[in-house]
N, C-alpha and C positions, 0 to 999 in steps of 0.2 A: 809728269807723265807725257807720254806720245804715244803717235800712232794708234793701235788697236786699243791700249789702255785707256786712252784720253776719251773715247768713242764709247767706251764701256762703261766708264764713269757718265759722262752726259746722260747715258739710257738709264741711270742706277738712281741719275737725281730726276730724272721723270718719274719715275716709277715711284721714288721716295716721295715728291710733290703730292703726284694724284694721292697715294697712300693719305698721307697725312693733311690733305683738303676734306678727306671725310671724317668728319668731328668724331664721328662714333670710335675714329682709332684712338688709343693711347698715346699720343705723339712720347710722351717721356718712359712708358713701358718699354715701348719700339726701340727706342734711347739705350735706355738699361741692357735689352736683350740683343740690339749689333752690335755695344760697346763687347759684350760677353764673348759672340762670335768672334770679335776682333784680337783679342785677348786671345782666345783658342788657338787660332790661325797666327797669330804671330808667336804662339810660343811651341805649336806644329809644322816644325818648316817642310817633313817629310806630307805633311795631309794638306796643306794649301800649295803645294807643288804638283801634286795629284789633282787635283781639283784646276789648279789654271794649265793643266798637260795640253797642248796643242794639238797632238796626237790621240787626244778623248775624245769621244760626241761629247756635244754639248748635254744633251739630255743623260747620257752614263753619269756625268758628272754630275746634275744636277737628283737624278736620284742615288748619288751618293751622299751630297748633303743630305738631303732628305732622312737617311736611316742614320745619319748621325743626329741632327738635330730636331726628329719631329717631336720627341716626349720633353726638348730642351727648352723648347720657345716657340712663340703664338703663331699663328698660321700667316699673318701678316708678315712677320721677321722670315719665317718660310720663304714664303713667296718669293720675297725680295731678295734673299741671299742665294736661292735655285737659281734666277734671273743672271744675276750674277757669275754663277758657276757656268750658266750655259755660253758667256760671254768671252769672247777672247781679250787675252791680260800679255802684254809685251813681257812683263818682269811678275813674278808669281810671286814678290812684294809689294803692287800695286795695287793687287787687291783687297789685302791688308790696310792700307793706306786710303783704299777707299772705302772700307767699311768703317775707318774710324770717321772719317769724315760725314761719311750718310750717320752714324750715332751724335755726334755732336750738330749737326743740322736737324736730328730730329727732335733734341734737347732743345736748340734753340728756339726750333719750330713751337713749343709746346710751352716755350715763356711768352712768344708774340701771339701764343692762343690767348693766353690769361693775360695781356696787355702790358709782360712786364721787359720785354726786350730791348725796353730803353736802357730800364736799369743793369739788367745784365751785361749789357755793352761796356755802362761805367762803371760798372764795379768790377770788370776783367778789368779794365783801365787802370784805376784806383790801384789793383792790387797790383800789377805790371809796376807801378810805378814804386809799390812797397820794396819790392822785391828789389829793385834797380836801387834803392837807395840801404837796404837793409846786409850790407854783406854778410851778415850771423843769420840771417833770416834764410837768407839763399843758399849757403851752404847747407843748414840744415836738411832743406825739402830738397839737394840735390845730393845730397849724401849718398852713395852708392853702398854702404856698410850696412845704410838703416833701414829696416823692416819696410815694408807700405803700409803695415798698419800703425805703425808707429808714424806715419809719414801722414797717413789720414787723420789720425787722433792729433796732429798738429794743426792740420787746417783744420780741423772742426773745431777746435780752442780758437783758430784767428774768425773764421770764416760765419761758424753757427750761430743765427739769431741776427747776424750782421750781415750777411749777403741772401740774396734770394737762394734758392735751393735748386737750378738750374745754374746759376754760380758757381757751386758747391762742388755740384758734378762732375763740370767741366775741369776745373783745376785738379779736383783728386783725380780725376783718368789722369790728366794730362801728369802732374807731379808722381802719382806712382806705376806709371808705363808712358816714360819719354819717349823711348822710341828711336834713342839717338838724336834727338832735338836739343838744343839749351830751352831752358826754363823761360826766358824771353823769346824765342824764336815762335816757342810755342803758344804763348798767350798772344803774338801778336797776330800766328795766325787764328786763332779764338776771334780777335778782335774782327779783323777781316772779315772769316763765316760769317760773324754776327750781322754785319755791316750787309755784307750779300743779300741777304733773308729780306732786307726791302730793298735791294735793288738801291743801295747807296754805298761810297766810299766812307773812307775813313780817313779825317785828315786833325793831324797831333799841332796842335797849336801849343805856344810855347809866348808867356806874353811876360812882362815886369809885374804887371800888379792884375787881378783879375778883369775880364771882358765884361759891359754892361749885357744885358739880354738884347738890346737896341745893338750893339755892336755885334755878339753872336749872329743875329740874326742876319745882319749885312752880309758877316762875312761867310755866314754860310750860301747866303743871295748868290755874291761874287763869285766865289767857286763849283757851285753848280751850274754858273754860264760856262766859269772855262773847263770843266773836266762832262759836262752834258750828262751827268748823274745827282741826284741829291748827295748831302755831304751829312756825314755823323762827325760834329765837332769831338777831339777830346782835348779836353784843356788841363794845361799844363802851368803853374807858376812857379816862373824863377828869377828871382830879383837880379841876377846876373847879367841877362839880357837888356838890364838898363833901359829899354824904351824901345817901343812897338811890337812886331811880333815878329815868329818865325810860324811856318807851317811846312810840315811836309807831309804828304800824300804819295805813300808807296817808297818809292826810292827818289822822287822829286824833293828837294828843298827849294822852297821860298823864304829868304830869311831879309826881314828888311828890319833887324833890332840894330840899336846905336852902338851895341855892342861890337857886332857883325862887320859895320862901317869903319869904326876905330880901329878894328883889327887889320882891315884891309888898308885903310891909311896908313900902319905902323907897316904894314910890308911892301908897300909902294915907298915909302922911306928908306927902309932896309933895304931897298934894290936899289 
């Protein structure tokens, strides 16, 4: 996003914060009910065109949210999605884009209420990584033929009883309305949000054989000097890296495996 959109989103995740610092809300009702809006809006392209119109007041707009969704959801989801409407949007898909984002932040929000947003992080992780290894698995849940509910009754056989139920959520939105995402694109951004939510990165380490907790802990030390955020490790084992680690954060690699060396040895030879 840019320009007016980007400025509209930053007000949308205020709004969402103060919202959801008052415990009395639902953070995961909230969840349920912008994912909904989200859904509407991107499969109304003529009514969220209307709604992000340049050429509207802000307030015509937002009391036309209004008589579409006041018998549909809480006064809270109101609130925020009027807000919204009164706000100027560069591409009248951004808004969309930001409503899913404020659902999945306020999903996330409502595992680090219940203190489970450690585990949410790793078990988007975990399964990111099923999926990257499982080519039957992936094609299935990106099937374009197959139903979503037949897409949801797949991850609730992998997902149910095994991951937390803020887990759950997040992959069924994301696996049955992509959005035009890949299926990895998507988790990764999962990953990220989650990561945000305390105000740390997120960095994929990649080692030969697992990290002690004495080692984790270092190298999480190390990298929150040089990137001046805390760091959410996810670890990765792959005997192929032969020895040490890789890590990347974001689009940065750091790869110091012997793997890595050898290989640049064999091409300083080559040349």
């Amino acid at each position: 996003m840019n320009g007016a959109s980007r400025e509209a989103l930053a007000s949308a995740r205020e709004r969402l914060d103060a919202l959801t610092d008052n415990t009395s809300v639902d953070a995961a009702k909230l969840a349920g009910e912008l994912a909904a809006v989200t859904a509407l809006l991107d499969r109304e392209v003529s009514l969220r065109r209307v709604i992000t119109d340049p050429a509207q007041s802000g307030e015509a707009k937002a009391e036309l949210v209004g008589r579409l969704l006041a018998t549909q959801v809480g006064g809270e989801t109101l609130d925020l999605v009027s807000g919204m409407a009164r706000s100027r949007w560069s591409q009248s898909r951004d808004l969309v884009d930001a409503l899913e984002e404020l659902a999945n932040t306020a999903d996330l929000t409502a595992a680090q209420q219940a203190g489970a947003l450690d585990d949410v992080e790793d078990e988007l992780f975990r399964f990111a990584r099923i999926v990257v290894s499982n080519t039957e698995l992936r094609s299935a849940l990106t099937d374009r033929a197959a139903t979503a509910s037949a897409k949801s009754q797949l991850l609730r056989s992998l997902l149910g009883g095994k991951a937390s139920a803020v887990t759950e959520r997040l992959v069924t939105r994301l696996v049955t309305h992509p959005r035009g995402r890949s299926l990895e694109a998507g988790l990764e951004s999962l990953s990220v949000l989650a990561a945000e939510r305390r105000n740390r990165m997120v960095a994929t380490v990649t080692s030969a054989v697992p990290l002690s907790d004495v080692q984790k802990q270092r190298l999480g030390a190390v990298l929150a000097k040089v990137y001046g955020r805390q760091m959410h490790l996810n670890l990765d084992v792959d005997p192929a890296v032969l020895g040490g680690i890789s890590v990347r954060v974001g689009d940065e690699v750091i790869d110091g495996t012997i793997a890595d060396r050898l290989a640049e040895a064999s091409r300083r030879m080559a040349g």
